[in-house]
C-alpha positions in Angstrom: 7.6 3.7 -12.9 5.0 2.0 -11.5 4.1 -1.2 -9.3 1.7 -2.6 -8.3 0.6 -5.4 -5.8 -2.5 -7.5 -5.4 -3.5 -9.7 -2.9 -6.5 -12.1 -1.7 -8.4 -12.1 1.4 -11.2 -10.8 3.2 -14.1 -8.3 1.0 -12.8 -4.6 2.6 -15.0 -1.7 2.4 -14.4 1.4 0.7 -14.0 3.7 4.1 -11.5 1.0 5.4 -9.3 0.9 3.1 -9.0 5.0 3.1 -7.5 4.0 6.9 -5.0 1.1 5.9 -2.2 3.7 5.7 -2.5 5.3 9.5 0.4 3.5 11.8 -1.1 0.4 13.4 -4.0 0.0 11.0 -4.8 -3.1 9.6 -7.9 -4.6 7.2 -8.7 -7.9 8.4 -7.9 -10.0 11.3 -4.9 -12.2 10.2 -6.1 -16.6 10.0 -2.9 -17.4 11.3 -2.1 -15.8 14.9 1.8 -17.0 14.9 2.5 -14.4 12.3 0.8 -11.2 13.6 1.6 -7.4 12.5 1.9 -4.5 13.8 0.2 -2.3 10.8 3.0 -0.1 10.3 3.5 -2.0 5.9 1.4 0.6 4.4 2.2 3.4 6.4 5.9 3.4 5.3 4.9 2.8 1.9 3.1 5.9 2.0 6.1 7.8 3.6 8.9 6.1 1.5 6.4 6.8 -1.8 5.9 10.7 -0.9 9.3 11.6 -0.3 9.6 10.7 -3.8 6.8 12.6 -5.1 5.2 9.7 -6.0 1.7 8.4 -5.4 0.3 5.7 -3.7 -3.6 3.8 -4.6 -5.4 1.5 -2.2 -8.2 -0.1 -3.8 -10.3 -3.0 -2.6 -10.7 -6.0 -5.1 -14.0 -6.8 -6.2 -13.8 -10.4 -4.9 -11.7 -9.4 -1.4 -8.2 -8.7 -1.1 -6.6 -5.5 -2.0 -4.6 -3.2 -4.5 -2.1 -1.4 -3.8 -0.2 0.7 -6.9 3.1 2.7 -6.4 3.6 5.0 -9.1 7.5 7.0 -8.8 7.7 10.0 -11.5 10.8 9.0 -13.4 14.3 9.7 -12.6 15.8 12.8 -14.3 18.9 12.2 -16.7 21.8 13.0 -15.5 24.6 14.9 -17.1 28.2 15.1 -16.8 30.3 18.0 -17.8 
């Protein structure tokens, strides 16, 4: 299975976005103040993606904004009997 979930914003380099999964890590300061976070998004992704086995891409888009992709191996069939 895969996802995967763009968004606009701010350009991001390369080395930052390598970061955006640490706890308390964020890309860009946010434009509106009254809705502020914490960082901590990406880092469960991360966790919640590896505990099942899957993988998790950052990638900065070419205009700003980022990439994120969420691929999950698929489920194994299961047989009763």
């Amino acid at each position: 299975m895969l996802l995967a979930v763009e968004n606009t914003g701010a350009q991001l380099a390369p080395e930052l976005v390598s970061t955006l999964t640490e706890p308390f890590r964020r890309g860009a300061e946010r434009l509106r103040t009254h809705r502020t976070g914490v960082g901590l998004g990406l880092a469960i992704v991360e966790t919640i993606t590896r505990a099942h086995d899957g993988t998790l891409t950052l990638a900065p888009g070419p205009a700003g904004g980022l990439r994120v992709t969420v691929e999950l191996p698929a489920a194994a069939a299961h047989t009763d009997g």
